[in-house]
N, C-alpha and C positions, 0 to 999 in steps of 0.2 A: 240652786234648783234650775228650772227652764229656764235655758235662756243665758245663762249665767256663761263668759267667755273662758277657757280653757287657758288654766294659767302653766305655760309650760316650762322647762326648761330654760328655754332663750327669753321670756319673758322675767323670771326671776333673776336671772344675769344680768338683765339690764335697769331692776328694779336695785340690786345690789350695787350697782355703780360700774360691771364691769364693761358695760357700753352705754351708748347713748340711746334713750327711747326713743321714736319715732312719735311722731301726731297719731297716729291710729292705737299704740303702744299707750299713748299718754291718757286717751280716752276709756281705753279698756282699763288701765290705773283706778281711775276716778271713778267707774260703775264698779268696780270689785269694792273697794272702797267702801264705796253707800251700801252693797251687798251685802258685804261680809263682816263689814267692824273688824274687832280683834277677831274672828274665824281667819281673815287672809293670812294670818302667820301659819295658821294648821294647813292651809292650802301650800305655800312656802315649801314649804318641810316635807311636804306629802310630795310635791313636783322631784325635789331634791333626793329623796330618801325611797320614795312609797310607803313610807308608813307612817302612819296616823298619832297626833299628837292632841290632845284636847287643845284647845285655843289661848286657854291663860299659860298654859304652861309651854307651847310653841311661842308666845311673845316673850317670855323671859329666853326660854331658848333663843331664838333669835338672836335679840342682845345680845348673849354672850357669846355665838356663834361671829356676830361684827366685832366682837371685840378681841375675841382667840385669832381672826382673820388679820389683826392691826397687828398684835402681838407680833405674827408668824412675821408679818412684811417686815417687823423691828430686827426678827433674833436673822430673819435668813435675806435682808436685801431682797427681797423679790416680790412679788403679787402673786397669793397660789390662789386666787379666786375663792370664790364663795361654792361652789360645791367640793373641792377638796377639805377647805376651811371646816364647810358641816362633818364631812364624814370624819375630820379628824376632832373634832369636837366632841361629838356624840359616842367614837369607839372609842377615844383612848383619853377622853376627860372626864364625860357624863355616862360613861359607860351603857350607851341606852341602844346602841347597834354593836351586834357580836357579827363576827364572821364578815363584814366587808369587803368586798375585794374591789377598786379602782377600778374602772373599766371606761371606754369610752363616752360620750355620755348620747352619741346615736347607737350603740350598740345598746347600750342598760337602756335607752327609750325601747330597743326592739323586742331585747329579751322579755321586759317585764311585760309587754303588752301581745305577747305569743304565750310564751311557756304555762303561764297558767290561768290560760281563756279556753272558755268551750268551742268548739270547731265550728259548730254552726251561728252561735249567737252572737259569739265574742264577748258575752258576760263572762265574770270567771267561774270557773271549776268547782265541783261539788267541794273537793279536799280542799281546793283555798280558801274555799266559803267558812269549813271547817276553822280553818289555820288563823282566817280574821277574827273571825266570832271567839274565838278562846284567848284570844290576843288583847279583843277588847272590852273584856269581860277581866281580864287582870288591871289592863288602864281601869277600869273601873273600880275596881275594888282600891287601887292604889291611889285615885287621886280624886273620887266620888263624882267621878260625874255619871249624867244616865243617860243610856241611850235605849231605840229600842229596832227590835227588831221585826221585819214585816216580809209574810209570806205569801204568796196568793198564786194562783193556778188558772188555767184556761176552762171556761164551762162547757161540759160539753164536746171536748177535747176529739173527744174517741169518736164520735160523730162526723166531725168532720174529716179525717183522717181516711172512714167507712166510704163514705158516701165522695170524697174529693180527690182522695190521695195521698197518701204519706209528702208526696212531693208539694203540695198544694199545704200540706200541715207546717212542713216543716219553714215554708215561705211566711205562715202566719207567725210561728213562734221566734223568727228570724224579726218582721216587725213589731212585734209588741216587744222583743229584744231592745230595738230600736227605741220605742216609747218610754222602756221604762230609764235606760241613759239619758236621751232629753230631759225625764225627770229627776235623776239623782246628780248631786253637786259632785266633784274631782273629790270629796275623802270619802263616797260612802263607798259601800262594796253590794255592787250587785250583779250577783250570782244565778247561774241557772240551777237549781238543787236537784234538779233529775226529772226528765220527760219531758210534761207540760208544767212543772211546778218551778216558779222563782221564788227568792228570796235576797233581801236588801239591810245590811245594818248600815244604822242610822247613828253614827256616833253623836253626841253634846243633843240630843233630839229627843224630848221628851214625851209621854203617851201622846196628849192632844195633838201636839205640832205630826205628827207621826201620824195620826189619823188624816189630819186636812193633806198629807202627803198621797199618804193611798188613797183618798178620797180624788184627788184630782189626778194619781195615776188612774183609778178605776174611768174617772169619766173620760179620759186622753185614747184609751181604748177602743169603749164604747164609741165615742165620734168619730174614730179612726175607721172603724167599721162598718158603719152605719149604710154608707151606702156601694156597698159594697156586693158580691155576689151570696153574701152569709152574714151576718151575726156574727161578732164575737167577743164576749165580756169575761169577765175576769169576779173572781172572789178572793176575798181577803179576808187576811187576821195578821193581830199583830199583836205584841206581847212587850212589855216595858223593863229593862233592868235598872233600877231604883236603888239609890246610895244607899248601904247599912241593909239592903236584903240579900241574904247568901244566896246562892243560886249558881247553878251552871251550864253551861251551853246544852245540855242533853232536854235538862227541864225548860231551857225559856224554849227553842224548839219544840218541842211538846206543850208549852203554850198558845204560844204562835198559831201551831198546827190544828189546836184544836179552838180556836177561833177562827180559824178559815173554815171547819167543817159547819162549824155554828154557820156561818155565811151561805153553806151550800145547804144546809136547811132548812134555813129563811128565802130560802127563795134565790140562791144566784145573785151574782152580781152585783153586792153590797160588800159594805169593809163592817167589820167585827172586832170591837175589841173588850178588853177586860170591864174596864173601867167609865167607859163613854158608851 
């Protein structure tokens, strides 16, 4: 959540052994740590990879990923490091990444964090938004965890756009961009879903934790604004995908969707959910 240090590349490298940590490195260890508990192997994997791994099942991963890494230095003399180690682990052992292609690892930091971000916000793209959510909706079905998913929109949007400017709009939904990253950790995925409307899945994240989330993106806004030349708050809804309930990306969106409107009925500016 806020706050929480960005575990990169070079920091998993040197968590893996293939260099030596630094004292700033060694402290940013020790807060992920009390963080994250077993979550830091899903972070691991996700720096590695970009792609999302439940937490029990990113620690066993791991393990064998160190231990396919030992192998490899046995059969071939050398040290091919911990991210070839992963990728050849997961495509041609654990069969869990198809189509990988090797590529530099500041080239695949540049590709992955252009190709499919929105232009103004740098959250990702409606279709990525799409591609996560159907993605981890199979993790789910496959391994029962829940997570849930959370929608919410600018109030008033069109208002200000009127009366300020598109250019003065688009600076707003460029910061509250801003806000809702400070609040989402390195695996969730948040998205700008079209206009003024975002959208964040929350993978291992259950209804209530998922509430006090938007609840304190809602109020991060709110104070953001406050004294500012306008106003401007945010409504929510959010919707839960729960082990042993069928369901599909079309329907938890249309849940979501329709607890954010519940939200703009009630008066603006509050989080709406099913079950809270």
């Amino acid at each position: 959540m806020a706050g929480r240090p960005d575990l990169d590349i070079r920091m998993v490298s040197a968590l893996a052994g293939d260099r030596t940590l630094n004292e700033r490195e060694k402290h940013t260890l020790i807060r992920l740590k009390e963080e994250r508990g077993e979550g830091i192997y899903s972070d691991l994997l996700y720096a590695l990879t970009y792609r999302s791994f439940p937490s029990k099942q990113a620690k066993h991963l791991w393990d064998e990923i160190t231990n396919h890494r030992h192998n490899l230095k046995s059969q071939l003399g050398r040290d091919v490091g911990i991210s070839v180690a992963t990728h050849d682990y997961l495509s041609n052992v654990a069969n869990l990444l198809k189509g990988v292609a090797m590529i530099e690892e500041s080239k695949m930091s540049s590709i992955a964090s252009t190709a499919s971000k929105d232009g103004l916000t740098g959250l990702f793209d409606h279709a990525t938004f799409k591609h996560r959510l159907k993605e981890e909706m199979e993790r789910q079905v496959r391994y029962g965890n829940p997570f849930t998913l959370v929608m919410f929109d600018l109030d008033y949007f069109k208002k200000i756009n009127d009366t300020f400017g598109h250019a003065e709009g688009d600076i707003v939904l460029k910061k509250v961009s801003d806000i809702l990253l400070a609040q989402a950790r390195k695996m969730d995925t948040a998205a700008r879903y079209g206009g003024e409307e975002f959208a964040v899945i929350l993978p291992e994240v259950e209804e209530t934790s998922a509430f006090i989330f938007a609840e304190r993106l809602r109020q991060a806004v709110e104070e953001n604004f406050k004294d500012g030349a306008f106003p401007v708050t945010i409504s929510v809804g959010l919707a839960a995908c729960k082990p042993g309930v069928e369901e599909t990306p079309e329907n938890l969106i249309r849940k979501a969707d329709e607890q954010l409107y519940k939200s703009k009925q009630n008066g603006r500016n509050r989080v709406s959910a099913q079950n809270i």
